[in-house]
N, C-alpha and C positions, 0 to 999 in steps of 0.2 A: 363721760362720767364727771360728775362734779364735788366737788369736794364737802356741801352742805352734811354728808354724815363722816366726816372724818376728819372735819374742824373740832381741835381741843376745847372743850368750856374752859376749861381750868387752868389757869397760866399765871403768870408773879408780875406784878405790875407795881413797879417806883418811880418814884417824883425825882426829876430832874435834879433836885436840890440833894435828895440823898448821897453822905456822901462814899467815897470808894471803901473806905474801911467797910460800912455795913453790904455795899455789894459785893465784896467778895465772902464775908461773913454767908451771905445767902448762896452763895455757889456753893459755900463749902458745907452748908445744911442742908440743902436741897438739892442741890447736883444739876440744876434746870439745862435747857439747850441754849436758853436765853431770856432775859429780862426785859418786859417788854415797858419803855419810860413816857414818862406824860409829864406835861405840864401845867397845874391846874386842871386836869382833867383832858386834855387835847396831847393828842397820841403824837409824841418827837420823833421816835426810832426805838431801835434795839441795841441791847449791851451783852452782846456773847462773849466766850471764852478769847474767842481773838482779841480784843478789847481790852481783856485783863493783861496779857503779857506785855507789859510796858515795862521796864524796867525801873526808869524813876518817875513813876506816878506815887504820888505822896498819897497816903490814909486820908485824908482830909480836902482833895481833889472832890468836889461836885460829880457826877453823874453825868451830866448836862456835857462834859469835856468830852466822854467816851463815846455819845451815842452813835450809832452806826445806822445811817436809813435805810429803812427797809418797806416795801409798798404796802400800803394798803390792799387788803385784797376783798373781793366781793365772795359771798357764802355761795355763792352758784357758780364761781369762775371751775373754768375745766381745769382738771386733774395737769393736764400735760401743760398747760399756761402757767399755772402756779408754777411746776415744775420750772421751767425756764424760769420765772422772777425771780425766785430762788437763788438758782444761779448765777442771774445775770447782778443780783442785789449782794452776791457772797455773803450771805446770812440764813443761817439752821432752821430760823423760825422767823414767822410774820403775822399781821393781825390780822383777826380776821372779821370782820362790816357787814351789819346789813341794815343798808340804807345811811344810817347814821351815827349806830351805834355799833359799842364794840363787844365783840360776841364772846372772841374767843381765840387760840392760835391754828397756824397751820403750821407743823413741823415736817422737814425732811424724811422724819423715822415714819409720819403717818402716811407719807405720799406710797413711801417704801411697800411698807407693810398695805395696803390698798390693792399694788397692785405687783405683788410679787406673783403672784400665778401666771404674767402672762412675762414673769423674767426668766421663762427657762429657752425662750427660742434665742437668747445670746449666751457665749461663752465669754470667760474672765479677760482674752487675748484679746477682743475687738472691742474692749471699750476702755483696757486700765491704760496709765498713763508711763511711757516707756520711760523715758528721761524725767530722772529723780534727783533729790538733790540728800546725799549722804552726810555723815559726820562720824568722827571715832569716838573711841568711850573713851578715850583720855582727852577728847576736846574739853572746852568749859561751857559748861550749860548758858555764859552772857555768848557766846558765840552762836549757839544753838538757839537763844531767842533771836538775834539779828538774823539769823539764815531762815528763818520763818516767817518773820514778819517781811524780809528783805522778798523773799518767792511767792508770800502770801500763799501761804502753804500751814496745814495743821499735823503733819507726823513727817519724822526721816529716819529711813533705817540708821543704825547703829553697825558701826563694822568696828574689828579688834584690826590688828598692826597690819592682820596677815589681807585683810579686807574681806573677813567672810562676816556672815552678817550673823551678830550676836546679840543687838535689841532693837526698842523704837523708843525714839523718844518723839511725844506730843506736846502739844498747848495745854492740853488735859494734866499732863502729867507735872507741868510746870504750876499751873492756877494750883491744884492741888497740895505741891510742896508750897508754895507762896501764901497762902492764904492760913496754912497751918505752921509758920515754921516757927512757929517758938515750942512747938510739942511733937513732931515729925522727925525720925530719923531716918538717915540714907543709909544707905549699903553699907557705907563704912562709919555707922555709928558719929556722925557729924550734925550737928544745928547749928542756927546760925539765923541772921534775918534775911532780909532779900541781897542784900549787897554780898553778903557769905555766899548765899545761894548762885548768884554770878558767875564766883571763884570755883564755884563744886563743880568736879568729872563727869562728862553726862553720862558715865558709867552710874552713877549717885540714884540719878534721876531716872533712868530709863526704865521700860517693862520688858519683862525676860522670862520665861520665853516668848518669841513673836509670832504669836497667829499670821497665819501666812495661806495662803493657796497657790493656784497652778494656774496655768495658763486655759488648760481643755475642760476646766472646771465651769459649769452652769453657774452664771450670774444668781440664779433664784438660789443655787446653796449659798453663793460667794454672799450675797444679801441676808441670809437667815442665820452664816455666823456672824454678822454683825452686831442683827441685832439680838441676837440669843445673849453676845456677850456683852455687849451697849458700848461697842467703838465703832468710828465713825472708818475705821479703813484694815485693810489687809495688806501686809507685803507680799510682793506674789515673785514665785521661786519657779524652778526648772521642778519636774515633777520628780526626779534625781535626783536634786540635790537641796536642799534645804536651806543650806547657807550660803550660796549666791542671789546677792538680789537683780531681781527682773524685770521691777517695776514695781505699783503703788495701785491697789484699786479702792476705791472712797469711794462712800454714798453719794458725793458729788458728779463722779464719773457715772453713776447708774442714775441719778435725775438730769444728767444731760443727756444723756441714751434716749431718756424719755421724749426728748423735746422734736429729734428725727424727726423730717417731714418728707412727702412725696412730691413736692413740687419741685419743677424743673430749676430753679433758681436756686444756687449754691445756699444753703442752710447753714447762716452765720449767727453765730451766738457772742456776744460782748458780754464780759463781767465788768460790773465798775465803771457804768455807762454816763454817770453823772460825772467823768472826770473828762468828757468829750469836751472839747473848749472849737477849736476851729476846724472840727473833722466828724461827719456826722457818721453815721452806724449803715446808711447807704453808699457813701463814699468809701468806708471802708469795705464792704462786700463785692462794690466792682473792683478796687484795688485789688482785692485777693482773687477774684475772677479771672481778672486779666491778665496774672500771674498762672493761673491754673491754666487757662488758655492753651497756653505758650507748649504746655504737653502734654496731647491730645492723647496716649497712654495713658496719664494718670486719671483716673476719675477720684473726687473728692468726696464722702462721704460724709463731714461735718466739719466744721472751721471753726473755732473757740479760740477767738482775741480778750486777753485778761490786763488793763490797764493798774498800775499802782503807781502811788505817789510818794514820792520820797519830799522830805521836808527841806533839801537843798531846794533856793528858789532863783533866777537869775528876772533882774528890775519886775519881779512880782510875779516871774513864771512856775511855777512850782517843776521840776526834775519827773517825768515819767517814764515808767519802766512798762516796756508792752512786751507780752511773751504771745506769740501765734500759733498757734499749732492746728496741724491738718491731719485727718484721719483720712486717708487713702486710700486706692486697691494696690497702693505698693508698700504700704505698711504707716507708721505715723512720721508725721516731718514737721520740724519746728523752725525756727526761730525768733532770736528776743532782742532787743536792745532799747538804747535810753535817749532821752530827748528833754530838750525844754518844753513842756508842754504834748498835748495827745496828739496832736498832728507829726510831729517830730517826731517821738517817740515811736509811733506808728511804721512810719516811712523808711525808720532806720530796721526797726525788727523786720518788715516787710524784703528789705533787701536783704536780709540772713537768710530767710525763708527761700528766698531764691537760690541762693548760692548752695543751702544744704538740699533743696531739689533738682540740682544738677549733679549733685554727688551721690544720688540713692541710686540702688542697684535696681535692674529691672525686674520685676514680679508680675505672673500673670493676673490681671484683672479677678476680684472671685468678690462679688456682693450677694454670696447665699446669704447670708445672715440678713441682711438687711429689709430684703422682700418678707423675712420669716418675720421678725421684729416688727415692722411697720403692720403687719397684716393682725398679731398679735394686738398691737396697741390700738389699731381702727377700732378695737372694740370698748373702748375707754371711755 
């Protein structure tokens, strides 16, 4: 399947020079997944909501500072390739080419909806992501932007004192207050500009109540309240109990579901693959190999290395942060850490991983799902 009938014609397209005042203006008229930017006419990148959460990016900032690359993609590339550029690009939408022009977008919501019929041979447990990163509602929402941009991450549950979970706060939920806040009030009847907004409780800020699911729930519901509701995630709960969290499932987690292959060679997926400097995307797949190797119980279902840059640099290295995570028959295993540079960064997460794969419990091997899933999507 290819995506020539489920490329958007219709999408919002700004010049590089525009500046940030007016692009937030258009998120907040138009609500888009993303702005696709050019310059004189030749396609730069894209400007999502990630992009906006900067804390002091001035009104009068250029376009041109925020763009975020994202691929070019072809009108006849398959459904499951998109999917992966997507991910690997961490960006919601992307343009879409044929030959030489540009046609139109490809969104996440559209890959979704395409091919949500063949989402019911997985359950919400074998693909959401266990280890999440929290915040209380008496934190301060400048907190709550750094712990987002810091994980590269777009929602965190909200827990009260007692740590039971009472909201989510998003990227969504901030561009929203940010773009309006000379006419927007919080929970407690507070305005204020972006600096006030900082200081505010992300109790202020957050959405309540939180849509949430279960673990034994079908992906194809977990995906239909999403987008029935038009958010990008679900907090997902014991089927019991409501307000403990269990983990986080995102349309992001269901377009990397998509990308599962059958071949014998460990199926590694990089986001943020243009931050590789002396460590290529080969080198890191045997790394994680020969890591997995080592125990011959575990088999590895998927491996999803996520690089980020932090603006610390040492003699011109920039600070990266690599998180690994391995989907397993013994459940999910991570580890993360920092580095000068993607190599570093790499090698240091890599030996977390190891150390927290000596400390998992044993579990019997069980890849139903998987055979069900892949057999499904052959049909794509």
């Amino acid at each position: 399947m290819d995506i020539s009938d489920i490329a958007l014609p219709d999408f919002i397209e700004v010049d590089a020079n525009k500046r940030l005042g007016k692009i937030r203006s258009i998120f907040d008229r138009e609500n888009p997944k993303g702005l696709i930017v050019t310059n004189d006419g030749s396609y730069v990148g894209v400007i999502g909501e990630k992009q906006l959460v900067k804390s002091h990016v001035e009104d009068n900032t250029k376009a041109a500072a925020l763009v975020r690359s994202a691929p070019r993609i072809d009108r006849h590339e398959d459904v499951r390739e998109v999917a992966r550029m997507l991910v690997e690009g961490d960006v919601k939408l992307a343009p879409v080419y044929e030959g030489e022009k540009l046609v139109g977008v490809i969104t996440e919501d559209a890959i979704l909806e395409a091919v949500i019929e063949n989402l019911d041979a997985l359950i919400v447990e074998q693909i959401f992501t266990e280890s999440v990163v929290e915040i209380g509602e008496k934190d301060r929402v400048g907190r709550a932007i750094n712990l987002l941009r810091e994980h590269g991450i777009s929602r965190m549950p909200v827990t009260d004192e007692s740590g039971r979970l009472t909201g989510v706060i998003t990227t969504h939920d901030i561009v929203d207050f940010a773009v309006r806040n000379d006419h927007k009030q919080g929970k407690g009847d507070r305005r204020g500009d972006i600096d006030r907004m900082l200081d505010l409780p992300v109790y202020d800020l957050m959405t309540s109540p939180v849509m949430t699911t279960t673990p034994k729930t079908s992906v194809r519901d977990a995906v239909e309240q999403m987008l029935e509701n038009d958010i990008a995630g679900l907090i997902v709960t014991p089927a019991d109990d409501d307000s403990v969290v269990a983990g986080v499932l995102t349309k992001t987690d269901v377009l990397r579901a998509l990308t599962f292959t059958e071949e014998e060679r460990m199926d590694v997926q990089v986001t943020n693959v243009s931050l590789l400097d002396t460590i290529s995307r080969e080198e890191i797949t045997n790394s994680i190999t020969e890591v997995v190797d080592k125990y011959q119980q575990m088999q590895v279902h998927h491996a999803h290395v996520r690089f980020h840059e932090h603006k610390e640099k040492l003699r011109g290295t920039p600070l990266i942060q690599c998180q690994i995570r391995l989907r397993t028959s013994h459940g999910q295993v991570a580890g993360s850490g920092e580095g000068y540079g993607a190599e570093h960064g790499f090698h240091v997460a890599l030996d977390k991983l190891e150390r927290n794969v000596l400390e998992m419990k044993g579990v019997n091997a069980d890849e139903r799902y998987r055979g069900q899933l892949l057999r499904k999507l052959g049909d794509l």
